[in-house]
BAVEXTI-722742 format. One line per field, with one value per residue (C-alpha): residue number from 1; z negated, x negated, y negated; chain. Coordinates in steps of 0.2 Angstrom, whole numbers, padded with zeros to 4 digits, always signed. Example, Ala and Ser with C-alpha at 12.3 -4.5 7.8 and 13.67 -1.06 7.14 Angstrom:
<recs>
num	(1,2) .
pz	(-0039,-0036) .
px	(-0062,-0068) .
py	(+0022,+0005) .
cadena	(A,A) .
</recs>
This chain:
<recs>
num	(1,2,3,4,5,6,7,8,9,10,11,12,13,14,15,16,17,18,19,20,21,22,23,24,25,26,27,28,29,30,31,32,33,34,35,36,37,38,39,40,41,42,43,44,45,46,47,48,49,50,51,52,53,54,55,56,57,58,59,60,61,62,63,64,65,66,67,68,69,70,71,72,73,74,75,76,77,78,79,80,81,82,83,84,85,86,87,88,89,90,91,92,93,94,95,96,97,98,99,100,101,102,103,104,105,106,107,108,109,110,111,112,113,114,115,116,117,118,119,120,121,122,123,124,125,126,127,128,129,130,131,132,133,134,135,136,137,138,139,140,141,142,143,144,145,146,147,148,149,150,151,152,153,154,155,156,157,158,159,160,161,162,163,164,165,166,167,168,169,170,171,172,173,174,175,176,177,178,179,180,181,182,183,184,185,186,187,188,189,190,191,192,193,194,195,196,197,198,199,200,201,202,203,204,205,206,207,208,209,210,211,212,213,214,215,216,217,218,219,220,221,222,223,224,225,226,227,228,229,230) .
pz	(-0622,-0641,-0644,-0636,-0647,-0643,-0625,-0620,-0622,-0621,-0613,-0622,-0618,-0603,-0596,-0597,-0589,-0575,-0569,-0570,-0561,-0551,-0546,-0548,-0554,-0554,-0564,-0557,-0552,-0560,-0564,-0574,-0591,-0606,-0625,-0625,-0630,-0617,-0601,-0595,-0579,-0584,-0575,-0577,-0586,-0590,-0584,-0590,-0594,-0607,-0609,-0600,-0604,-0599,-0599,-0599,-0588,-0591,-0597,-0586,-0585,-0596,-0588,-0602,-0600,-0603,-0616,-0626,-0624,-0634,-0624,-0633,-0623,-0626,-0627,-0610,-0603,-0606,-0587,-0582,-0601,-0597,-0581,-0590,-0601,-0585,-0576,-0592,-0592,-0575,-0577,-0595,-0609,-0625,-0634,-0633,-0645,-0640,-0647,-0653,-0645,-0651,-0632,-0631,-0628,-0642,-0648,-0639,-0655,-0666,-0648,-0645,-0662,-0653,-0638,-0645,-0641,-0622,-0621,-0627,-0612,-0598,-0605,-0605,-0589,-0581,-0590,-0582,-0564,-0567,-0573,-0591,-0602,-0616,-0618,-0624,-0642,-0641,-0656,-0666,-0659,-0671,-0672,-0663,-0682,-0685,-0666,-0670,-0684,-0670,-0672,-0656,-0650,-0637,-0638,-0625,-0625,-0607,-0605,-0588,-0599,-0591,-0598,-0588,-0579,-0589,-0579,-0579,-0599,-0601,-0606,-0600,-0615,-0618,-0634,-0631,-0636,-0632,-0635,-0621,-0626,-0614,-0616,-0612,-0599,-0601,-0609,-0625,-0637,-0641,-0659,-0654,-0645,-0660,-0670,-0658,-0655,-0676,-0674,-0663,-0647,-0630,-0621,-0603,-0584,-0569,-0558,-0552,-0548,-0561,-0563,-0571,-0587,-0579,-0567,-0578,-0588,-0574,-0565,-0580,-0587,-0569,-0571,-0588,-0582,-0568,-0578,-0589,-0575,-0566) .
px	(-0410,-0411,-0420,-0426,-0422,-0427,-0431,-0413,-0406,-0388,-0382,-0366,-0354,-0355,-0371,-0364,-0347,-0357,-0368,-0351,-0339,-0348,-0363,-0354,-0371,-0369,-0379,-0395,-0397,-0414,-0418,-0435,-0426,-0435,-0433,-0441,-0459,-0462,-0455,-0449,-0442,-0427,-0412,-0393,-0384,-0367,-0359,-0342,-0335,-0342,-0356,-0370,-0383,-0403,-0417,-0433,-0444,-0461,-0466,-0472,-0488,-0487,-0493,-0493,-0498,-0514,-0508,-0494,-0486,-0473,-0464,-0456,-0443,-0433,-0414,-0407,-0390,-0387,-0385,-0404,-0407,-0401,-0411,-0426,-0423,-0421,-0436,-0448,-0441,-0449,-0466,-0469,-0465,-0464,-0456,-0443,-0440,-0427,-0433,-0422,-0433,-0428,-0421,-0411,-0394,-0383,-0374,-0384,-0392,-0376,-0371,-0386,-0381,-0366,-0377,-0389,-0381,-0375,-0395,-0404,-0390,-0398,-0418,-0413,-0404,-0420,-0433,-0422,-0423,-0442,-0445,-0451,-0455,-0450,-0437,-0442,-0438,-0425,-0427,-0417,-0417,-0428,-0431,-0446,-0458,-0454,-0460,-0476,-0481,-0478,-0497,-0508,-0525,-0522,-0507,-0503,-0489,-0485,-0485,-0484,-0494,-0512,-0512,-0528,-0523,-0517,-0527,-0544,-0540,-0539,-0556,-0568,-0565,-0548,-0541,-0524,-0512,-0503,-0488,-0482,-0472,-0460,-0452,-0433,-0426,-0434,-0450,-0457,-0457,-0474,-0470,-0468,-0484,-0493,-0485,-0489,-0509,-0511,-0506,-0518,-0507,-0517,-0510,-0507,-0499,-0494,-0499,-0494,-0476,-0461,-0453,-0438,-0440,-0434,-0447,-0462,-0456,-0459,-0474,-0484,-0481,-0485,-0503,-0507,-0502,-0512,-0526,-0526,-0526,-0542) .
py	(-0402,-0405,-0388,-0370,-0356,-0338,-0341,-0351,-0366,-0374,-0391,-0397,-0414,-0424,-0419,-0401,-0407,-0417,-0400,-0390,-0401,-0413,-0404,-0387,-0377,-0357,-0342,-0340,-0359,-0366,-0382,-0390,-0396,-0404,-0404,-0419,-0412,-0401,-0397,-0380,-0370,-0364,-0354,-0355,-0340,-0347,-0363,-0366,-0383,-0389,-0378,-0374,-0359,-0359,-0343,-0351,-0344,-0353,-0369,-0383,-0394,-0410,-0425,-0436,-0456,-0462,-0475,-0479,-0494,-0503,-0513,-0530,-0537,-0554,-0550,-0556,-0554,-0534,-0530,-0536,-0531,-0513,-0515,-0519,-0501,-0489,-0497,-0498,-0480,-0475,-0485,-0473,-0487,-0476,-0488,-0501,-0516,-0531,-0545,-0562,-0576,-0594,-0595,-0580,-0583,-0586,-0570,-0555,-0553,-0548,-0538,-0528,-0517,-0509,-0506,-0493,-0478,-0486,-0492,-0473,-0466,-0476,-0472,-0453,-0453,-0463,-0454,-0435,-0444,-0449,-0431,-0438,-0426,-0437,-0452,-0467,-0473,-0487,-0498,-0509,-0527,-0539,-0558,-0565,-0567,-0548,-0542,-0549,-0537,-0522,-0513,-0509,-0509,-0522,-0534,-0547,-0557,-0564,-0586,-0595,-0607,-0609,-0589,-0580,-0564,-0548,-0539,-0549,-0549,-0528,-0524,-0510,-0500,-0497,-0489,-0477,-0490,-0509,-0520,-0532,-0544,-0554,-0569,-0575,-0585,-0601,-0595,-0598,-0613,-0619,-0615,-0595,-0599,-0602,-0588,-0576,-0583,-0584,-0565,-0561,-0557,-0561,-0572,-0567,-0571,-0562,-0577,-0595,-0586,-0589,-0572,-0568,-0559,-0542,-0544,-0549,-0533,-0521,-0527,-0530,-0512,-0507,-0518,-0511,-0491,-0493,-0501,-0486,-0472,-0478) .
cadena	(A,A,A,A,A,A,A,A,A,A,A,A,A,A,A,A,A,A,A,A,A,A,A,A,A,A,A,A,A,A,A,A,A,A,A,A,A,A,A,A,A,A,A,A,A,A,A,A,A,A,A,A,A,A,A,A,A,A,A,A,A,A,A,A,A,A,A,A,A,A,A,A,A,A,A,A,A,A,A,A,A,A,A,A,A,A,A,A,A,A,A,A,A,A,A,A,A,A,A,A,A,A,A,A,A,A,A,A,A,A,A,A,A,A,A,A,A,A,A,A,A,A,A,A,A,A,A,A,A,A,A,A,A,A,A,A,A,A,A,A,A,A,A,A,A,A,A,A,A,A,A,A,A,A,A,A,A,A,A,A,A,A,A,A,A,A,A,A,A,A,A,A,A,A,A,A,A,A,A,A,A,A,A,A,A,A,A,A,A,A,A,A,A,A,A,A,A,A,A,A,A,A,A,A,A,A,A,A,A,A,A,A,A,A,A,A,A,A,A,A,A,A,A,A,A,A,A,A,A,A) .
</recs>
């Protein structure tokens, strides 16, 4: 829902088309729905085609995550890429950044501009099926040097590299912000080592274990949620 006006509001497009005619919802149906600040119970008074009406009944808890996290991803090949998007999606990143690593393939860079709209689909869709009261912030991709002036209170970037464990390096006192960076298929150059060290990124790991890149995505946003909820 882009907005609530006067106690309704009205679901237009495809995701209107797909409660018509696939999931065939009728007046008096409710559903929890979202403006993407806060989250509402909400029921149906019109659905025809195209166009989909809600009376808002009451507005619902917000849960909201204990940090926000900015999650820097080397562009990979777009189907784990977009893989990457719904799952950081479900774990609460708030941000998304596609990074050009000097190992990403050639070409996803220039490709990842006609991706946005098909990329901010998939986190809305994934943040409706996790019951996110807000999407996620898909950002324009950006080369390696550029990703490291991204601003948190902790930043760690993830290095197979004798790097001690993310979550022996996530300190007692924790500030409500990080950036996790994640390399490419093939890792990092010791130059972008360098870079990312003089500019004060942690260097971290997820274990003795090579992961793919989709994989150390996931499970270290899951280590660093975690770490913030206790």
């Amino acid at each position: 829902m882009d907005s609530i006006r006067g106690g309704a509001a009205e679901l237009r497009g495809d995701e209107a088309r797909h409660l018509t005619r696939v999931l065939r919802v009728e007046p008096g149906q409710r559903f929890e729905i979202s403006d993407n600040q806060q989250a509402y119970l909400a029921q149906i008074t019109e659905a025809r085609g195209e166009r989909v009406v809600f009376q808002i009944i009451e507005a619902l808890p917000v849960v909201l995550s204990p940090v926000s996290i900015t999650l820097c991803a080397s562009l990979i090949k777009f189907d784990r890429f977009e893989w990457i998007i719904e799952k950081a999606t479900e774990l609460g990143a708030d941000r998304i950044l596609p990074v050009e690593a000097t190992r990403t393939e050639k070409g996803l860079f220039e490709a990842s501009r006609k991706r946005s709209e098909r990329w901010a689909r998939i986190a809305r869709e994934s943040s409706q099926q996790s019951r996110r009261v807000r999407i996620p912030e898909i950002l324009p991709a950006v080369p390696f040097e550029r990703c490291l002036a991204e601003t948190a209170a902790h930043r760690y970037f993830l290095d197979e590299s004798l790097a001690p464990p993310l979550l022996r390096e996530i300190p007692a006192e924790r500030s409500d912000s990080a950036a996790l960076l994640v390399g490419p298929e093939g890792g990092w150059t010791d130059a972008e080592r360098q870079l990312a060290i003089g500019a004060a990124w942690l260097p971290v790991s997820l274990g003795p274990l090579v992961l793919r890149a989709e994989t150390a995505a996931c499970a270290a946003l899951a280590v660093i949620v975690s770490a913030w909820s206790t």
